[in-house]
N, C-alpha and C positions, 0 to 999 in steps of 0.2 A: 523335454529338456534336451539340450543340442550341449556337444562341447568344441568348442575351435580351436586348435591348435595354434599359441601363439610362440613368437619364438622362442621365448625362455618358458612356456608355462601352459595349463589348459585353461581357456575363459570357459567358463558356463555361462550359457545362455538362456532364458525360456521364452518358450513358444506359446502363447495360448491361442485354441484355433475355437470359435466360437461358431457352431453351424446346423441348423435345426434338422432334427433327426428325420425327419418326415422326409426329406429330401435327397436323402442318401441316391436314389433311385434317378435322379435328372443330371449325375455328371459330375457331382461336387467332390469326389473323391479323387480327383483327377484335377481338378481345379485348387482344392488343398494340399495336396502333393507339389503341384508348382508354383504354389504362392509361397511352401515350406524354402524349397529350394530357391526361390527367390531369394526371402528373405536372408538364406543362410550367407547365399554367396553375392548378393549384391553391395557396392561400396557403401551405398547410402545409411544402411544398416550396420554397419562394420561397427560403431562405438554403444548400439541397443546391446542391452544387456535382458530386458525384461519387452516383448512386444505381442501386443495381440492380432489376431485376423478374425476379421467379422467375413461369413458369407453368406452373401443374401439369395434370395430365391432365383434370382436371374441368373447366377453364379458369376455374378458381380463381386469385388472382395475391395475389403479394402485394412490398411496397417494402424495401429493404433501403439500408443505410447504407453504400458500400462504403468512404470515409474509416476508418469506426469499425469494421469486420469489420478493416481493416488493422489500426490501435490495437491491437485487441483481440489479434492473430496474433503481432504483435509483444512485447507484453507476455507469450502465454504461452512464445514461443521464446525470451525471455529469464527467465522464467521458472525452464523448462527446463532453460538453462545455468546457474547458480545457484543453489547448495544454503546453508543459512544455516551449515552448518559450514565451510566455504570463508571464507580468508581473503584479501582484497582487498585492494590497495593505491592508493593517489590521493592528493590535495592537494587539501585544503579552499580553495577559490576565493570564498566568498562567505561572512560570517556578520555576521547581524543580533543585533544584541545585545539590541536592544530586544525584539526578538519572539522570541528565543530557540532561531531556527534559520537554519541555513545550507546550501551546498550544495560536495559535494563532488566532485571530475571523476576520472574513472579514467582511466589510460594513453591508454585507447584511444579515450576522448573521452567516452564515458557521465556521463552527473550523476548523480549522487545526492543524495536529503535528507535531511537530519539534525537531527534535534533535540537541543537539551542534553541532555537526560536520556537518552540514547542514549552520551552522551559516557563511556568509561568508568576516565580516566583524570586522576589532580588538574592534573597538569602541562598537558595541554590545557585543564583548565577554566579556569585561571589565564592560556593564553596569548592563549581566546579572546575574556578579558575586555577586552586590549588590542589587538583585531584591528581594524584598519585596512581601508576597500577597495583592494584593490589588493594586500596581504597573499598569502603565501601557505605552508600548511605541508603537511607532508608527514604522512598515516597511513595507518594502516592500520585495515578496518574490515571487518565483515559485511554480507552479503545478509538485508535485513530484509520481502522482499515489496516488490509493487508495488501489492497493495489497490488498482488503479483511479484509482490517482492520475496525475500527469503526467510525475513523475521516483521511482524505484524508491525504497525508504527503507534508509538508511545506519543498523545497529546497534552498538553493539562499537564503537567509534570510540577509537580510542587512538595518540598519537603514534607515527611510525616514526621513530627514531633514526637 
């Protein structure tokens, strides 16, 4: 754990240093020392909050993202549980009329986004022309992928009665 002194406050940091024990003996403690100090005070690093260091047997190193290695685990174990022929069910919580999409929450708290043209049903296109914030309705809809975005995408969108 590292902390940096910002101007009004301390950030914490973490550091996690990943490096087989066996190896202690060829150099690497000297090689982790300046990959630490690297990291601590190089610009590039300046907005990591969370970063890891892998050193390999060559005493080769290299910086890893550990925020985004999460992101990334998460998205495919939800992935995973989510096949696009599976039917889901939630309440559309949010739609933008102007910009032609919204967001909808599943049972178990998940958001999803949706676009109109995802919408596959007249009576939703019709109700969501008079959607309100604060609104809310009940469908059912498909697993459309999460492509890398922020919130998984909602396809099949059609009223649940």
């Amino acid at each position: 754990m590292l902390l940096e002194a910002a101007r009004r406050s301390v950030v914490t940091k973490s550091f996690y240093i990943e490096v087989c024990a066996i190896h202690f003996d060829t150099g690497i403690i000297p090689v982790t020392y300046a990959a630490a100090l690297t990291f601590y005070f190089d610009r590039r690093f300046q907005a990591a909050k969370a970063m890891g260091l892998r050193i390999f047997e060559d005493t080769s190193f290299h910086y890893f993202d550990i925020e985004e290695n999460v992101r990334r685990l998460r998205k495919e174990s939800h992935d995973a549980e989510h096949h696009a022929t599976s039917r889901l069910e939630g309440t559309i919580v949010a739609y933008f009329a102007d910009k032609g999409f919204g967001f909808i929450e599943e049972i178990s708290g998940q958001k999803y986004f949706f676009h109109i043209v995802s919408v596959a049903h007249e009576e939703l296109h019709q109700r969501l022309l008079a959607f309100n914030q604060g609104d809310t309705l009940p469908v059912h809809f498909a697993y459309g992928g999460s492509e890398g975005k922020k919130y998984p995408k909602a396809i099949e969108v059609v009223l649940r009665q």
